[in-house]
MINU-49031 format. One record per residue (C-alpha): residue in one letter; x negated, y negated, z. Coordinates in steps of 0.5 Angstrom, whole numbers. Last residue first. Layout:
% residues N
[node A; [X; Y; Z]]
...
END
This chain:
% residues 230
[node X; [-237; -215; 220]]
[node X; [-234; -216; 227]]
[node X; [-238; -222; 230]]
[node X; [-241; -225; 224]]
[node X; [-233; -226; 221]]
[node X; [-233; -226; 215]]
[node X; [-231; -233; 211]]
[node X; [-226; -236; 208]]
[node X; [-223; -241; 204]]
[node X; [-218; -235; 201]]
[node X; [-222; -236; 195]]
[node X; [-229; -234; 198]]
[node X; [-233; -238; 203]]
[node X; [-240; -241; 203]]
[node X; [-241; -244; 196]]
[node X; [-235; -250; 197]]
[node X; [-233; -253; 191]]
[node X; [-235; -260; 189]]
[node X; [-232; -267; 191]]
[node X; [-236; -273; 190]]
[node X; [-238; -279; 194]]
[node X; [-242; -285; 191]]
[node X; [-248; -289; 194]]
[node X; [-248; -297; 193]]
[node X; [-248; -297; 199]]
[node X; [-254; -293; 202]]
[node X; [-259; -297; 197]]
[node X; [-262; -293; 191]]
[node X; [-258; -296; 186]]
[node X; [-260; -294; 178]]
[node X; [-260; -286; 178]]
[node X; [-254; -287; 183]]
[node X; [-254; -282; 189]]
[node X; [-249; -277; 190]]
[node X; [-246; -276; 197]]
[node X; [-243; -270; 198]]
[node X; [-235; -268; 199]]
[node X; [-234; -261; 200]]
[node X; [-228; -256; 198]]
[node X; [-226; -249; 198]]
[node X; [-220; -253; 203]]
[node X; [-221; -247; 209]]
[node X; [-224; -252; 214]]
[node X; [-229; -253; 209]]
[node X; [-236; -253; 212]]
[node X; [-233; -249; 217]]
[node X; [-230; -243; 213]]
[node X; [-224; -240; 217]]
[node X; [-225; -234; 219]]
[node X; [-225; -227; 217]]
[node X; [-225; -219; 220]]
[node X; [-217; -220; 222]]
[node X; [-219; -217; 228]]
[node X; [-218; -222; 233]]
[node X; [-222; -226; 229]]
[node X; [-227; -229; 235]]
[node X; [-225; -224; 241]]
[node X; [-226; -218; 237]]
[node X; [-220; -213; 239]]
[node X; [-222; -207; 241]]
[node X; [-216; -202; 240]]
[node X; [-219; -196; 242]]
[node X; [-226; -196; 246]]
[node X; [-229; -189; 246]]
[node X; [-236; -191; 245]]
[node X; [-235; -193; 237]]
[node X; [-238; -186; 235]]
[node X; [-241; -186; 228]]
[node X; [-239; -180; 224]]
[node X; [-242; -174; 224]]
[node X; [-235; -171; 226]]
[node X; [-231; -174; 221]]
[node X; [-230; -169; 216]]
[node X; [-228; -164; 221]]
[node X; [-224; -168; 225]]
[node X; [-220; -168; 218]]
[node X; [-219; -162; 217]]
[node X; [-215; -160; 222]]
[node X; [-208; -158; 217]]
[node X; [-205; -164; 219]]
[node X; [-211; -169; 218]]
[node X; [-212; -167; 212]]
[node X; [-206; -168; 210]]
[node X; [-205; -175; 213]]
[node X; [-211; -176; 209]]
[node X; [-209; -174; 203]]
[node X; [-202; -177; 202]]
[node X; [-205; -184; 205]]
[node X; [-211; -185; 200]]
[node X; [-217; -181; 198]]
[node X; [-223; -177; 201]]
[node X; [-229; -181; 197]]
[node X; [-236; -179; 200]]
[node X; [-241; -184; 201]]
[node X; [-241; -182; 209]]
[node X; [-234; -182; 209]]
[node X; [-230; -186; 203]]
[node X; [-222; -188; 205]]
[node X; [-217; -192; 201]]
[node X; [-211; -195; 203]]
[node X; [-211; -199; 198]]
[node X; [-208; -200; 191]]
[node X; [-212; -198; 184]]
[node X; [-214; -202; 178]]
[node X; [-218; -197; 176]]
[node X; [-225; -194; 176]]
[node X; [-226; -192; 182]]
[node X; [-232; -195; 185]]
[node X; [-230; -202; 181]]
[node X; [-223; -202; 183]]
[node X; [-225; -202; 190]]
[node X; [-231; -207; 189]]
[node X; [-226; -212; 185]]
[node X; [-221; -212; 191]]
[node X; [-227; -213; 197]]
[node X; [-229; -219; 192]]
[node X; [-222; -222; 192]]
[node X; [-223; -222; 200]]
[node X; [-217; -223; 204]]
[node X; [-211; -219; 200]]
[node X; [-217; -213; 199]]
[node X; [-217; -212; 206]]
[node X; [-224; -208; 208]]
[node X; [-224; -204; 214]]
[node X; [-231; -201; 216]]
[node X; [-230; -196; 222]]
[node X; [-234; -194; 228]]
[node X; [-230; -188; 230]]
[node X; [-225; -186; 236]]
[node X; [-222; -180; 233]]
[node X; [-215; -184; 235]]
[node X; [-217; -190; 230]]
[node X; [-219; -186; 224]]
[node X; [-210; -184; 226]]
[node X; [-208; -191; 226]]
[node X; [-211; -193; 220]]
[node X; [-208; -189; 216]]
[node X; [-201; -190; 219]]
[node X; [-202; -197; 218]]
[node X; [-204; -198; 211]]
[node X; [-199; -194; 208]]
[node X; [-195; -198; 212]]
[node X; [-197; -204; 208]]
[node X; [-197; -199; 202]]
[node X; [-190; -197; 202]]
[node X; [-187; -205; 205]]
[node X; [-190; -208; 199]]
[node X; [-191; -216; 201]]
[node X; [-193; -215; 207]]
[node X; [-200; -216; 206]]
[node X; [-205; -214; 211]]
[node X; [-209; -210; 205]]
[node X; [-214; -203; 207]]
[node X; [-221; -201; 204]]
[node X; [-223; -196; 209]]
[node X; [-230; -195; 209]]
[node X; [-234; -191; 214]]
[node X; [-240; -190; 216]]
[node X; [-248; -187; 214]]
[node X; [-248; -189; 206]]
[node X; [-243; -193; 206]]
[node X; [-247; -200; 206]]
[node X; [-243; -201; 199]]
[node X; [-239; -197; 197]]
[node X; [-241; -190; 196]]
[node X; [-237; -185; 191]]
[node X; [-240; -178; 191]]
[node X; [-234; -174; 190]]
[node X; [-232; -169; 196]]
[node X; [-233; -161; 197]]
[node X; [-240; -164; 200]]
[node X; [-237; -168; 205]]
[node X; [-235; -161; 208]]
[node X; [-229; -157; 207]]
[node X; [-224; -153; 212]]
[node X; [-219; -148; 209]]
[node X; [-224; -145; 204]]
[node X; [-228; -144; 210]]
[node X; [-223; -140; 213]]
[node X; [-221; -140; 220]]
[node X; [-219; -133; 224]]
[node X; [-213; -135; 229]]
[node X; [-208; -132; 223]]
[node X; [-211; -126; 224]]
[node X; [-209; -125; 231]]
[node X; [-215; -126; 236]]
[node X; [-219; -119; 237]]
[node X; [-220; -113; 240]]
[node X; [-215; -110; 236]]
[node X; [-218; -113; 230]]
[node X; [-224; -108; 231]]
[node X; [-220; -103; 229]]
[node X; [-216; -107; 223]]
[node X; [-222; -109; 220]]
[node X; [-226; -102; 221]]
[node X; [-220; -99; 216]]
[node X; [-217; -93; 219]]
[node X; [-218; -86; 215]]
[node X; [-212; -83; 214]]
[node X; [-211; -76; 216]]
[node X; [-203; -74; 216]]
[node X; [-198; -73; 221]]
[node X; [-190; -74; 217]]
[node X; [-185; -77; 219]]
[node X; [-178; -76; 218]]
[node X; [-173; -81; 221]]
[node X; [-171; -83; 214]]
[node X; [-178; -83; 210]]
[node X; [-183; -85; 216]]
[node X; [-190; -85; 215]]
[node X; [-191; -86; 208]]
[node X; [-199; -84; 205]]
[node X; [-198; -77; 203]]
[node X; [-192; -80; 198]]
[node X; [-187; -75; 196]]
[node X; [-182; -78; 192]]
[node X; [-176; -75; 193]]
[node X; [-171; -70; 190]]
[node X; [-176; -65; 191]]
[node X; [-177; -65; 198]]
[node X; [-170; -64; 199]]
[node X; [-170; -58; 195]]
[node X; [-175; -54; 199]]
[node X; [-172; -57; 204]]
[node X; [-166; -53; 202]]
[node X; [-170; -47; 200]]
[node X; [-173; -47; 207]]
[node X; [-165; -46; 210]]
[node X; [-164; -41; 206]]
[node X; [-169; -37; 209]]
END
């Protein structure tokens, strides 16, 4: 008897919750229904292994910003100039993890064409600097946010409908050695030509004079795309 009156004061000193399984070695059996996600968990992978779509977006969860010829590739607007370390790394990385997915890319070196520098700022509205990634006329971002995606699995996802470059890495074009230029033939990278220009009051082949003009087959670099890789 006086040991149903101690327990009765026990339980009255806590806190009684139907739901505790254990409070200080004791446990008390009761009817809980059990969650059918729990139960139909125990069969399955743990938690962790179940992909969210939140966690895995689409093209469609990206700005629609499509340079020119994007619709269908990927353009990845880069530098080849050392001058600022960061972003000539920057640069490097990037383009060695869209090269490990073994996909036809596009590279455009704002350092080698004037025109490639003028189309990005133009896409995005500002004086921005490379490494810049647009997918199938999707803008995803610079170095952080592709080595994210990439971090978290996300960017095999994105690069999936993607071209393929038939498994070959590291090509190297024969003709520029992947550099996407060459020197201009007309000028041999001068930007100048020299013409004849006929006298109005001579029209003998020696009395005719030469002058200089600007050469409209390369950009200010005295370059041209190469016709093998661009």
């Amino acid at each position: 008897m006086k040991a149903m009156q101690q327990g009765r004061r026990f339980l009255k000193k806590i806190k009684f919750n139907p739901t505790n399984t254990k409070i200080k070695g004791l446990v008390f059996h009761h009817n809980v229904p059990e969650s059918p996600y729990v139960k139909d968990r125990k069969h399955k992978e743990p938690e962790t292994d179940i992909l969210d779509p939140e966690e895995h977006p689409s093209l469609l969860d990206f700005q629609e910003k499509c340079p020119p010829g994007g619709e269908n590739s990927v353009i990845f607007y880069t530098t080849s100039l050392r001058g600022v370390r960061k972003t000539f790394e920057d640069c490097s990385n990037v383009r060695f993890l869209l090269n490990s997915f073994k996909i036809k890319i596009q590279e455009r070196d704002v350092s080698m064409d004037m025109g490639y520098k003028e189309e990005l700022w133009e896409i995005l509205g500002g004086r921005v600097i490379p490494p810049k990634v647009f997918v199938k006329g999707r803008y995803i971002g610079g170095a952080n946010e592709i080595i994210g995606l990439h971090e978290r699995g996300e960017l095999k996802k994105l690069l999936e409908e993607v071209p393929s470059n038939g498994g070959i890495v590291n090509n190297v074009c024969n003709s520029c050695a992947n550099l996407r230029f060459l020197i201009c033939t007309s000028c041999n990278g001068s930007r100048k030509v020299y013409e004849e220009k006929e006298d109005d009051h001579h029209h003998h082949k020696e009395d005719n004079e030469f002058c200089i003009k600007k050469c409209n087959d390369c950009n200010e670099n005295g370059l041209v795309k190469c016709p093998f890789c661009c």
